[in-house]
N, C-alpha and C positions, 0 to 999 in steps of 0.2 A: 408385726412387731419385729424389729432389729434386734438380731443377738449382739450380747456382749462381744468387744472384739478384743478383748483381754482375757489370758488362758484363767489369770486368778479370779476374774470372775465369771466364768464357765461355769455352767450347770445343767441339768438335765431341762430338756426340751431346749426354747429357746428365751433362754435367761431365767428360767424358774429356777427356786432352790425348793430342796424337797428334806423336811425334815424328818426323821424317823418315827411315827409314831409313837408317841411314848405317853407314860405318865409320870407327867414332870413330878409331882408331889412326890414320888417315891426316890429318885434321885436328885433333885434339885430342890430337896428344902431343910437340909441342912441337919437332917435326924439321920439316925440308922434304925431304919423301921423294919429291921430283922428282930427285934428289941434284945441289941446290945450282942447278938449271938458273933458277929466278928468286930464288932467294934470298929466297921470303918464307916464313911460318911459318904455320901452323894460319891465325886468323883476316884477319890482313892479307894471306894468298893471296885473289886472286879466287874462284876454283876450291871453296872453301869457303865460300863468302858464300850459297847455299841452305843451308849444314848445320850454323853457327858465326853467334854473334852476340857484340861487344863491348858488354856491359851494366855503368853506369856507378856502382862501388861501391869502395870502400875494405877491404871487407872482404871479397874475391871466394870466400871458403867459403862466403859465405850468400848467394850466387846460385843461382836454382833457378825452381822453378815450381809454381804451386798445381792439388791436385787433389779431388774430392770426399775426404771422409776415410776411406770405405770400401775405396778404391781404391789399387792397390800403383803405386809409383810408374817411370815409365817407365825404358826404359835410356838412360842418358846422366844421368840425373836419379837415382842411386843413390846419393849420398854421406851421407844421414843424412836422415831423416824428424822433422819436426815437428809433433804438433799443436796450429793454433792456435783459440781461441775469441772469440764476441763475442756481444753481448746478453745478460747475465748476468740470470738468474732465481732471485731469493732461493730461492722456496720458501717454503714457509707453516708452522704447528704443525698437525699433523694428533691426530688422537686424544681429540676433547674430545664429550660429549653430552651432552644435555638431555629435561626433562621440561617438559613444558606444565602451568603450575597456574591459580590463579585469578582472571579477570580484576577488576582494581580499579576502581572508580569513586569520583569526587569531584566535589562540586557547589559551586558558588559561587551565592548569593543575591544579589538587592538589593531593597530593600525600598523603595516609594512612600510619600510621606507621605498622600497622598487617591488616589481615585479620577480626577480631573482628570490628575494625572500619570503615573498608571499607563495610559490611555486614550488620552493623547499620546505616549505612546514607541513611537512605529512604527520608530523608527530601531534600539531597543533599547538605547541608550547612558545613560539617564537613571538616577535611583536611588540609593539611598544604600549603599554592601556591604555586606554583615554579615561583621564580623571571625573568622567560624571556618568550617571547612571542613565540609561537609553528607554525610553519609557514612552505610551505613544502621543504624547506632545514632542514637538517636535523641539530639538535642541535650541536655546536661545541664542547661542552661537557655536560658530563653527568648527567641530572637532579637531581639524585640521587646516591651516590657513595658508597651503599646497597642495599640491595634488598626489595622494597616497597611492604606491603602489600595491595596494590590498585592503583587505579588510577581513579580522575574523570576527566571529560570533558568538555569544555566550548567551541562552536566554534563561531565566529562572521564573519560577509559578509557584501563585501558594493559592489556595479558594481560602477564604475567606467567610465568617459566618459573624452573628451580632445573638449574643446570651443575654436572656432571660428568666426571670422568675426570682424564688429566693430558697435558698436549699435548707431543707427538713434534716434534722439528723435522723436517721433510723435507727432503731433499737438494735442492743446487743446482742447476739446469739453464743451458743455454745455447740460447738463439736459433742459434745458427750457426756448427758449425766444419768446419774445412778441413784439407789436408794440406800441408803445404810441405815438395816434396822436393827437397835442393840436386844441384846439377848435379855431376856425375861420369863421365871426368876435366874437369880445367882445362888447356885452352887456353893457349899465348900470342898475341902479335901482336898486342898491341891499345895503346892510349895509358895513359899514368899513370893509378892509380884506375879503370880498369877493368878486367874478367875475360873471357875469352875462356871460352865456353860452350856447349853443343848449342843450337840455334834450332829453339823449339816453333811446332810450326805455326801455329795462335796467339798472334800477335803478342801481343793481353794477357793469356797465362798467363805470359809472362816476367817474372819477381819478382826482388827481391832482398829478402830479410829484414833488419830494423837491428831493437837494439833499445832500445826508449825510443819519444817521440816527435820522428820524423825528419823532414827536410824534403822529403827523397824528388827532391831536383834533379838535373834530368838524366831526369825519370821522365812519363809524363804521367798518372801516379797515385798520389797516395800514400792509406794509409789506417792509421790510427794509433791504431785504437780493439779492437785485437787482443790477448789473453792467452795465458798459457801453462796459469795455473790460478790457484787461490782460496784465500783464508784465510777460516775460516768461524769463527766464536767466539761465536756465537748461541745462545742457549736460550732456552727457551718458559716464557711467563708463567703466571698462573692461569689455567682455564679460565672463560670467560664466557659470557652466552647473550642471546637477542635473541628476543623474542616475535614469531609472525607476527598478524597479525590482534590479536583480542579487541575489544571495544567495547559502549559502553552505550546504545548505540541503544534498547532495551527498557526502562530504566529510566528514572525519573522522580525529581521531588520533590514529597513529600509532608509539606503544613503540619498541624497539630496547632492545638490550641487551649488555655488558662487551664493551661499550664506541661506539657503531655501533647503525646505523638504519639498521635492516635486510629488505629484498623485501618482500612485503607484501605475507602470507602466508609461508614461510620457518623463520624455525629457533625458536626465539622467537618477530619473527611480530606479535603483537597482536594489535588489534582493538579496540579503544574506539570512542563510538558514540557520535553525541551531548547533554550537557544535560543528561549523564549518568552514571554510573560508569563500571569500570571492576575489580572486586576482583580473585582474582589466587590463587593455590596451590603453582606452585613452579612458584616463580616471580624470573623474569630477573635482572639480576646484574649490577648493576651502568648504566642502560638504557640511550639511545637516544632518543631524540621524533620528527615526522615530520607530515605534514598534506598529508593526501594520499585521493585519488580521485579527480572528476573533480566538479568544479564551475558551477554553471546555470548562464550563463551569463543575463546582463540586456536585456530588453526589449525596448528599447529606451531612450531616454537621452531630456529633456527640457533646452533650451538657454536663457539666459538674460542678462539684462547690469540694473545696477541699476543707473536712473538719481541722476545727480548732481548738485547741486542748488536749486534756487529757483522760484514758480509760484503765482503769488499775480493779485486777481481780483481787476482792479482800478475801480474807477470812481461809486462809491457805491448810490445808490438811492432808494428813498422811495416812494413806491406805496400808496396813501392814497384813497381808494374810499370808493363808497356807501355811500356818505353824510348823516348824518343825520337832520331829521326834514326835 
């Protein structure tokens, strides 16, 4: 069992409240069964002041005291059990898969006018683009319809996957709930707006429940960020997917010459790397370009569905304990 991780509802062991053994009937039912010898009542007797507390509320039914929520709630503390929640957890769409396909690649070019400039660009910034994407079909025509004195290279990858299924919303959870159980019987003997109570050994499991958000005065703790439950009106979108890996590390661009892509190695196939240039002696005439080699495919592929609508915690309530004075 998880202890509370709020000092106000701290208590001995781990999350227990220990009430003082008592016999409620003699303080808590509202006689002075001294008969009449001081004339005071349940909590304004002395005589009751280890076994009764005046806790300062308006609505003294919902004085009580928090206890883990597995745990049945003490005696003196029987009048009606609540559970409350906080830190709400949407929940995700479960139920979506994927297939890993084929990694894409695309090249961007820039082409130098001489060898002077292709030979100066150590920076790699220089160049003029070539307006079409380099891909490994071969250009329909010619990048250049002269003989460039260079060439740089840009190559990019993405892997690629194809989603499946249809996504499940999964249920709501909560960070953290508790039990609030109100105190039973009620006490008098105490001032206006307050409730005469059993006094848990623990000073701050003494609660009073409001509900909304309250200002808890009179308290030296309040906390306002408590539910009772949820309205959930969400459903799940299309399934989508998310490649891991893939890249074209292995691939290249490969120029061609007089309106052809040649097979790599013959002719005038030459080779530019990613992220590189290639400057030549005698350059190819009104070239071709295509991407040659093979793809690293992805390593796996992630599914999802993103929910749609919306999750609202109702029934909002305010923890006020550890009285003061």
């Amino acid at each position: 069992m998880r202890c509370l991780s709020l000092a106000l509802l701290a208590a001995a062991g781990c999350g227990d409240v220990i009430v003082q053994p008592v016999s409620l009937e003699l303080c808590l039912d509202g006689l002075d069964n001294e008969d009449a010898i001081d004339g005071l009542i349940d909590c304004e007797d002395p005589k009751c002041g280890a076994l009764t507390t005046c806790v300062p509320t308006d609505t003294p039914e919902q004085a009580g005291l928090v206890i883990e929520e597995d745990e049945d709630c003490p005696e003196g503390f029987q009048g009606g059990e609540e559970l409350l929640h906080r830190g709400l957890q949407p929940g995700t769409c479960e139920g979506c898969a994927c297939q890993v396909g084929d990694t894409t690649c695309v090249g961007k070019i820039w082409l130098y006018a001489d060898q002077n400039e292709c030979y100066g660009d150590t920076g790699l910034s220089s160049g003029t683009l070539v307006g079409v994407d380099i891909t490994p079909t071969c250009t329909a025509n010619p990048i250049y319809y002269q003989a460039p004195g260079g060439v740089r290279a840009d190559i990019t990858g993405q892997g690629t996957c194809t989603a499946s299924g249809a996504g499940t919303r999964s249920a709501p959870a909560w960070q953290e709930t508790v039990k609030f159980c109100r105190a039973s019987p009620l006490g008098t003997g105490c001032a206006a707006a307050h409730a005469c109570v059993p006094k848990a050994t623990t000073v701050g499991a003494q609660c009073v429940l409001v509900d909304g958000d309250a200002a808890c005065n009179g308290f030296a703790t309040g906390e306002s960020d408590w539910y009772k439950g949820v309205v959930d009106t969400r459903s799940c979108g299309s399934c989508f997917c998310t490649a891991v890996g893939g890249d074209c590390s292995q691939v290249r661009v490969e120029i061609g010459s007089d309106y052809s892509c040649d097979e790599q190695g013959q002719g005038f196939g030459k080779l530019v790397n990613d992220n590189a240039t290639l400057c030549w002696q005698q350059a190819p005439y009104s070239p071709n370009a295509r991407l040659v080699g093979t793809p690293t495919p992805a390593a796996g592929c992630t599914a999802a569905a993103t929910p749609v609508g919306t999750i609202t915690p109702t029934g909002q309530q305010t923890l006020c304990c550890a009285p003061q004075g």
